[in-house]
C-alpha positions in Angstrom: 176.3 65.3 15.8 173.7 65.9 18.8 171.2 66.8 15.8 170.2 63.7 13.4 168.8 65.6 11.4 170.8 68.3 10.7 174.1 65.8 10.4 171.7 63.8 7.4 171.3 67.0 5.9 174.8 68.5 5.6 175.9 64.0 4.4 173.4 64.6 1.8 174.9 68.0 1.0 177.8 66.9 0.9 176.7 64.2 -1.2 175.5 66.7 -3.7 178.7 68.7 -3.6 180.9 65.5 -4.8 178.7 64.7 -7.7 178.9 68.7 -8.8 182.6 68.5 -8.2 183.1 65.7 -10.7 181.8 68.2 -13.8 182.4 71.5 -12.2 186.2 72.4 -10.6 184.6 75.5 -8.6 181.6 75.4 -6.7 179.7 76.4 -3.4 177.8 74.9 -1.0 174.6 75.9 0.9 172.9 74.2 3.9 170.4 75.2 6.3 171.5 73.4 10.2 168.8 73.9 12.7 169.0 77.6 13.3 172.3 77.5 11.5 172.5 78.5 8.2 175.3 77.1 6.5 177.3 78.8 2.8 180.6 77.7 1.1 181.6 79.8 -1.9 184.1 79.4 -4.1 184.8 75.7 -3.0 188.0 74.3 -5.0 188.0 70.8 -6.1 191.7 70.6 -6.3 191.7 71.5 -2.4 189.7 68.4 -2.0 191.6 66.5 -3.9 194.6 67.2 -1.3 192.4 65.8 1.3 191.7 62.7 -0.5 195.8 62.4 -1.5 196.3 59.2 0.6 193.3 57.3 -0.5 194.6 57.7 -4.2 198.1 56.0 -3.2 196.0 53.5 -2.0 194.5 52.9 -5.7 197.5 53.6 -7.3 199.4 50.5 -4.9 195.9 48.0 -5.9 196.4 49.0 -9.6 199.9 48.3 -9.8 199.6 45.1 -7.6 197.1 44.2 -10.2 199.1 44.8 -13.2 201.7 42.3 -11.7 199.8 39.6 -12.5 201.0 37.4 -15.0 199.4 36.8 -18.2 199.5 34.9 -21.2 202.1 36.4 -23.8 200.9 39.4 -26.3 198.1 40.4 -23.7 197.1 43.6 -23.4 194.7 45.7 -21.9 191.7 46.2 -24.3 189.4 48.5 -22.2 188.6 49.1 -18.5 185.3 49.7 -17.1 184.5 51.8 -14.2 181.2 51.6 -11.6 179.9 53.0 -8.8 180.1 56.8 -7.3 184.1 56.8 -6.7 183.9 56.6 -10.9 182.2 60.0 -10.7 185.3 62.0 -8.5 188.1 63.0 -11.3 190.9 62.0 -9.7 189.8 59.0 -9.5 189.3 58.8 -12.9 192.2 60.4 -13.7 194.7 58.0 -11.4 193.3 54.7 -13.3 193.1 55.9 -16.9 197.1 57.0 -16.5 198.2 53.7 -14.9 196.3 51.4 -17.3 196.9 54.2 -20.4 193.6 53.3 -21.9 190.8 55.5 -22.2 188.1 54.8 -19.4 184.7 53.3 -20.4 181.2 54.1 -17.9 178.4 52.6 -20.1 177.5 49.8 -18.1 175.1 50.6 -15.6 176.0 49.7 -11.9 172.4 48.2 -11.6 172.5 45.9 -14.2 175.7 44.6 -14.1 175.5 41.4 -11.3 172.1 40.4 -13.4 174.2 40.3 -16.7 176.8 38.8 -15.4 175.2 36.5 -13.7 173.2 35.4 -17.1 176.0 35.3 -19.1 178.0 33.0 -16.6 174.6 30.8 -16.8 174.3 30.5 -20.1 178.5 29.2 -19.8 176.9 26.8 -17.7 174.4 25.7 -19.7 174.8 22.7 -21.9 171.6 24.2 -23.8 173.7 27.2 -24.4 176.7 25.9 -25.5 178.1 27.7 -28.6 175.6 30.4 -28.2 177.4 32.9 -26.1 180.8 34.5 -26.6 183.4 32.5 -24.3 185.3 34.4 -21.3 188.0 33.3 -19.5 187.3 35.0 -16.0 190.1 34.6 -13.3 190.4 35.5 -10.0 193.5 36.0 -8.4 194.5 35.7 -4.9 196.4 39.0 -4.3 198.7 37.9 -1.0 200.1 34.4 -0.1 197.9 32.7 2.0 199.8 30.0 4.1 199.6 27.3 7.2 201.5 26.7 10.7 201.4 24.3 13.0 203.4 22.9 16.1 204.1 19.1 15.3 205.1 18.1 18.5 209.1 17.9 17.5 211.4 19.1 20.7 214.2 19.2 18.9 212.8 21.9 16.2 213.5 25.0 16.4 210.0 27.1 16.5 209.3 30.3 15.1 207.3 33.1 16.2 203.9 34.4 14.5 202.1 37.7 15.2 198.7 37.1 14.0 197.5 40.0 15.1 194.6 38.4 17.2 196.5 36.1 18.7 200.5 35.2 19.0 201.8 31.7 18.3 205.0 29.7 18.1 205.0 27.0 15.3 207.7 24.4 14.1 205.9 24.3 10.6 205.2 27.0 8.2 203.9 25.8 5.0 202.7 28.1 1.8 199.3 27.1 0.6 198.5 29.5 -2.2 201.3 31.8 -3.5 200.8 35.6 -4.8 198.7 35.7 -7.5 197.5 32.5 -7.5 194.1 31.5 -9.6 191.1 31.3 -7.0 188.6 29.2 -6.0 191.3 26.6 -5.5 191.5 23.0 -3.1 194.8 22.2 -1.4 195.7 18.8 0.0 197.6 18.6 2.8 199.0 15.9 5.4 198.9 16.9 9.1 200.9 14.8 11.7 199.0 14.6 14.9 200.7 14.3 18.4 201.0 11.1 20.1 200.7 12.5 23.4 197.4 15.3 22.8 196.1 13.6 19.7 195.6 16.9 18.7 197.0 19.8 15.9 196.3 23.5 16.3 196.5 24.4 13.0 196.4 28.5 11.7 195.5 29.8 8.2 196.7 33.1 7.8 198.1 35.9 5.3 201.8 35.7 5.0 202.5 39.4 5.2 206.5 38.8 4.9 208.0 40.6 2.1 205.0 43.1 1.6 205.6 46.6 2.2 202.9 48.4 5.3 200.7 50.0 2.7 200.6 46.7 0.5 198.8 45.2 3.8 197.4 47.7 5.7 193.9 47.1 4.4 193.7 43.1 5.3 193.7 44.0 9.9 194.9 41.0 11.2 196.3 38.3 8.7 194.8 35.6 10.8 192.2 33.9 8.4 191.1 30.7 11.1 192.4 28.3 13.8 191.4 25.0 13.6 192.3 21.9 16.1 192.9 18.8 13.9 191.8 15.0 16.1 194.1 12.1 15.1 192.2 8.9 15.9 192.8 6.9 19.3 
């Protein structure tokens, strides 16, 4: 680490070594460090594949969050696609084709794909376009209820406690705004009483992380999305 360039050049052999790994299950590694010269023979790619154990639950637990969403009846998974250079590790690949049981598809190219994208949401757009282009029916989904609190200024309620992580708050109201799995970009209307004595609501958006396992949320840090003080009028 107290040589720059010595720690580029053992990332970038490093770098090399993945990309090998994802044809080859034995390899080596060379690197010259400085005065140090470097040699790995016989490198296994299952040992690294021990290494990299808990990042794979982690993309098992998204894949099966993901095939929890609901969709319309008789729909089933045609083909998935797979970009960028975690595509090129095997167990990687391995982990997603056996959870979706499809064969795995790379023949888009990770350059391209935003400008095609892009053009063919245009052209969806376009009332010049319209009938010219295959119709798609993208969806986004929003993966963990996202809900509201707020003290309305009632003594006689009992308040509840919220760990926000950044900050801890008591709150009378707790209100769901968009449950699991909801479709995204979406508007929410939403009536907020204001105290007669402050004229003013703290309000929190957050993550509601009840009911969700650690590893379902460890990924998110603090569920605490924004605070935001609400003015009634004088």
């Amino acid at each position: 680490r107290d040589d720059p360039r010595s720690t580029l050049k053992l990332l970038q052999s490093c770098e090399r070594l993945k990309k090998v790994f994802s044809a080859n299950p034995v390899t080596s590694l060379e690197c010259e460090l400085a005065e140090l010269d470097v040699k790995f023979s016989d490198l296994q790619r299952d040992w690294f594949e021990q290494l990299v154990a808990p990042l794979l639950q982690r993309l098992s637990l998204l894949i099966n969050q993901a095939q929890m969403i609901p969709l319309p009846p008789g729909t089933v998974v045609h083909s998935v696609e797979i970009l960028g250079g975690a595509s090129r590790i095997q167990s990687v690949k391995t982990t997603i084709e056996t959870l979706f049981g499809v064969p795995l598809s790379t023949k888009l190219n990770a350059d391209e794909t935003v400008a095609k994208g892009s053009g063919v949401m245009a052209a969806h757009l376009s009332p010049t376009m319209k009938g010219q282009v295959r119709r798609w029916d993208l969806q986004d989904r929003n993966m963990l209820t996202i809900a509201m609190a707020f003290d309305d200024g009632t003594e006689d309620k009992a308040k509840q406690h919220l760990d926000l992580g950044a900050m801890q708050v008591d709150v009378t109201v707790r209100q769901v705004l968009f449950a699991t799995y909801a479709v995204i970009p979406a508007a929410q209307t939403v009536t907020l009483p204001v105290s007669s004595a402050t004229r003013r609501t703290r309000v929190h958006i957050f993550h509601d992380t009840a009911g969700y396992s650690p590893a379902q949320v460890q990924h998110i840090g603090s569920p605490l999305i924004g605070s935001w003080d609400v003015v009634g009028e004088a």
